[in-house]
N, C-alpha and C positions, 0 to 999 in steps of 0.2 A: 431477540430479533432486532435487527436495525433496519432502521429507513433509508430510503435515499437522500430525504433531506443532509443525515449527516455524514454523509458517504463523501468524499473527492477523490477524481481519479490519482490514481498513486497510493492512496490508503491500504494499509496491510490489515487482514484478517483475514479469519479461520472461516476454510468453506467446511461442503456438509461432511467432508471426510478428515477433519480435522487438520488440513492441510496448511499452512501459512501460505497465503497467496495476495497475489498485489492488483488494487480496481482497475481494469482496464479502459471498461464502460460503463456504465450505471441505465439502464432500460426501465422501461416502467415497473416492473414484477420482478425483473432479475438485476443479476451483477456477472457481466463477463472479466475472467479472469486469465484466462488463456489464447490465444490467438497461433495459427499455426497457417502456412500456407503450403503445400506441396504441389509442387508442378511437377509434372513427367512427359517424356517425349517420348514419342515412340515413331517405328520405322513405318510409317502405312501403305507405300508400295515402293518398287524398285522400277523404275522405268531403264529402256535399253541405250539410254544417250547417257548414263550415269549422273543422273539427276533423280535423289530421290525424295521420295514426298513424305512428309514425316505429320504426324496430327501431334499438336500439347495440350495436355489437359491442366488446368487449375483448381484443388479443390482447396477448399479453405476449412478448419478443422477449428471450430469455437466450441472453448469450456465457459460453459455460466452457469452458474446455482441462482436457486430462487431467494430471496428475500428472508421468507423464513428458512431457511437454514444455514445462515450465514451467522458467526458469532464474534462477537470485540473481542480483541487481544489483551488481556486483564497487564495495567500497569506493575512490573518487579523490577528491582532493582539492575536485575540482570536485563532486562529488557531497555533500560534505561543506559546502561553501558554498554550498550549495542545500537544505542543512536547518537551515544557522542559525547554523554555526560558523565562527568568527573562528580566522586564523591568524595568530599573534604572532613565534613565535620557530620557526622553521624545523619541526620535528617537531611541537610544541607546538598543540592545539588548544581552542576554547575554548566551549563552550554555555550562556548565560544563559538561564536560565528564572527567570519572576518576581526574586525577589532572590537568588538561587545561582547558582551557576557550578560545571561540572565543566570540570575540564582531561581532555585526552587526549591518549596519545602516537601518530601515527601510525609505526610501527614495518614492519623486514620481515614478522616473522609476523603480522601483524594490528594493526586500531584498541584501542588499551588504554587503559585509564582508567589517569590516574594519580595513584598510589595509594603508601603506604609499603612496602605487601604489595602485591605483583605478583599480576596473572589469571594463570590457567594457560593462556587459551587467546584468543587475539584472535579481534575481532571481523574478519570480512570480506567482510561483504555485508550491503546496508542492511539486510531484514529483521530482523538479525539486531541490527542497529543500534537499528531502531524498537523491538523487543520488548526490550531491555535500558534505554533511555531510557525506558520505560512502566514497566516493573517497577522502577525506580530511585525515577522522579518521580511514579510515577501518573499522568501526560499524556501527550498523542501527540507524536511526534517530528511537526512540520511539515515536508511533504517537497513542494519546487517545484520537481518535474520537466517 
């Protein structure tokens, strides 16, 4: 189960039907994932000067899952090369943004930056990915799922 504390909008993960879906909103209990808007016009009468009177309807069509049923997108290599990162040396990975580059190690307890000073805690699961590459670079991680 996740919280909203580690929720941002844009975050990809898995709703209750195992779907990959991206946060739209974040609500006290829920996470809105889909937004849809349909309008329809229709003809509501014909008057005899050719002027006719038409009524629109607007309805708006919101997909949200609750809180618990929502699960992290577990960090794989494949997932990792689907958000931009180059693998060179076996563990070793690599994300260019504009002129910089961060290395990371992927590791048993988690994705870690690597660093001279070690994290205390790996990353491992995208969200948690996106929201560390935003707070680092200020930009969204690009995620092609």
């Amino acid at each position: 189960m996740l919280h909203a504390k580690d929720l941002r909008l844009g975050n990809k993960i898995h709703n209750h039907k195992g779907e990959i879906v991206t946060v739209q909103q974040i609500l006290s209990n829920t996470v809105i994932y889909d937004t849809q808007i349909n309008i329809s016009r229709k003809v509501a009468a014909v008057s005899r000067f050719y002027e006719d009177d038409y009524t629109t309807e607007v309805v708006e069509i919101v997909k949200e899952v609750d809180f618990n049923d929502v699960e992290p997108i577990e960090l794989t290599p494949k997932i990792l090369e689907k958000c931009g990162f180059r693998n060179y040396i076996r563990d070793e990975w690599i994300l260019t943004f504009g002129n910089s580059h961060m290395d990371f190690e992927f590791l048993a307890d988690g994705f870690r930056l690597r660093h001279p000073t070690p994290s205390r805690m790996g990353i491992k699961h995208l969200h948690q990915l996106q929201n560390f590459v935003f707070a680092i670079t200020g930009h969204e991680l690009e995620v092609q799922l």
